[in-house]
C-alpha positions in Angstrom: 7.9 -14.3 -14.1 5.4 -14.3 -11.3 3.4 -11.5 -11.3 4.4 -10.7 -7.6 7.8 -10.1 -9.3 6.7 -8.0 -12.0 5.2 -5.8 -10.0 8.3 -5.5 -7.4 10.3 -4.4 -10.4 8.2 -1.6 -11.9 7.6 -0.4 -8.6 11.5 0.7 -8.5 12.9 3.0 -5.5 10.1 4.6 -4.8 9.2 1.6 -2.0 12.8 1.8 -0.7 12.8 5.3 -0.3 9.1 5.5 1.6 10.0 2.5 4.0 13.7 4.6 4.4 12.3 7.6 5.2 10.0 6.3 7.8 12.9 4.5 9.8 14.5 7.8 9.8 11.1 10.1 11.0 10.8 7.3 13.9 14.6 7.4 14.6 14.5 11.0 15.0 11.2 10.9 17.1 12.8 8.8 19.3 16.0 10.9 19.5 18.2 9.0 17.5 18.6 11.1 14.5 20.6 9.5 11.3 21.8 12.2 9.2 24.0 10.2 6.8 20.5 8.6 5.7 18.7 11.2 5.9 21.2 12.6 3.3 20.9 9.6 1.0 17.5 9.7 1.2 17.3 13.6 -0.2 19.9 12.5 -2.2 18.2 9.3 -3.9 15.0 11.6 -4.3 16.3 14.5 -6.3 18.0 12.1 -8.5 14.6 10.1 -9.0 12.6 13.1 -9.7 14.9 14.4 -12.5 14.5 10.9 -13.5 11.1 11.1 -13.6 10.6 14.2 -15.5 13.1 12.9 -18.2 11.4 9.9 -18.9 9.1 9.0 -21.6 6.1 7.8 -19.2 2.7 8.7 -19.7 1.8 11.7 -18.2 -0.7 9.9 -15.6 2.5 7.0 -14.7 5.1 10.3 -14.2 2.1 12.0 -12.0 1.4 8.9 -9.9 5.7 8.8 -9.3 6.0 12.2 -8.5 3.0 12.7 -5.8 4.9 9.5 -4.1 7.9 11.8 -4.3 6.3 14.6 -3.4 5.1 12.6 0.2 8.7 11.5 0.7 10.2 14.8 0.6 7.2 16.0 3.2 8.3 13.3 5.3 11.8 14.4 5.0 11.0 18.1 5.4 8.5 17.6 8.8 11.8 15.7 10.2 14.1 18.2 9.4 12.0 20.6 11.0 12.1 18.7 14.3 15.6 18.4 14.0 17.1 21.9 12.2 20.3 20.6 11.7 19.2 18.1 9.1 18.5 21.0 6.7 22.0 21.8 6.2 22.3 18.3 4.9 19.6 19.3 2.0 21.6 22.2 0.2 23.0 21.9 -3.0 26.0 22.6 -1.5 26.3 19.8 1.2 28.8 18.3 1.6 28.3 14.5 1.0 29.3 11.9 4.0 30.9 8.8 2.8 28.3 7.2 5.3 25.7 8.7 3.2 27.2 7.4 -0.2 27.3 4.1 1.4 23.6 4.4 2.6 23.1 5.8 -0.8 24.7 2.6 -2.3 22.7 0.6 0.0 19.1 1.8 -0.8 19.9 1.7 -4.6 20.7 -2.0 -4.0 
């Protein structure tokens, strides 16, 4: 294995997710907002940060993954705040889109 290679796999979701969250912050600055990604996104982030914390990493590995969550969920945060809408996307209680499973799907991919 190439060590390109080895170094796309450990590097997981995390790159997916900060490329994804960027398309959306420019979509909604341009005033095309994309709430079933937006939703997948939040989605894909809670799940990775319980992963995170439930992992047996080394404490400085589980730090390094969770300030690169923590600058996603800004990211989604200052969007939502320029669109208010998105937040009731971000409740535990939100309903889930099948448009946002399937961008959920997609990004896990």
């Amino acid at each position: 294995m190439s060590q390109r290679q080895h170094r796309s796999e450990q590097a997981g979701i995390l790159p997916v997710l900060a490329k994804a969250v960027r398309e959306v912050e420019t979509g909604v600055q341009r005033g095309r907002s994309q709430p079933a990604k937006f939703q997948a996104i939040a989605l894909l982030v809670r799940e990775e940060r319980a992963r995170v914390n439930g992992a047996a990493s080394t404490t400085a590995q589980r730090d390094a993954q969770l300030k690169r969550l923590d600058g996603i969920a800004t990211i989604l945060a200052q969007t939502a705040a320029r669109e208010p809408y998105l937040l009731t996307l971000l409740g535990d209680d939100a309903e889930v889109s099948d448009s946002a499973r399937r961008w959920k799907r997609e990004l896990q991919v």
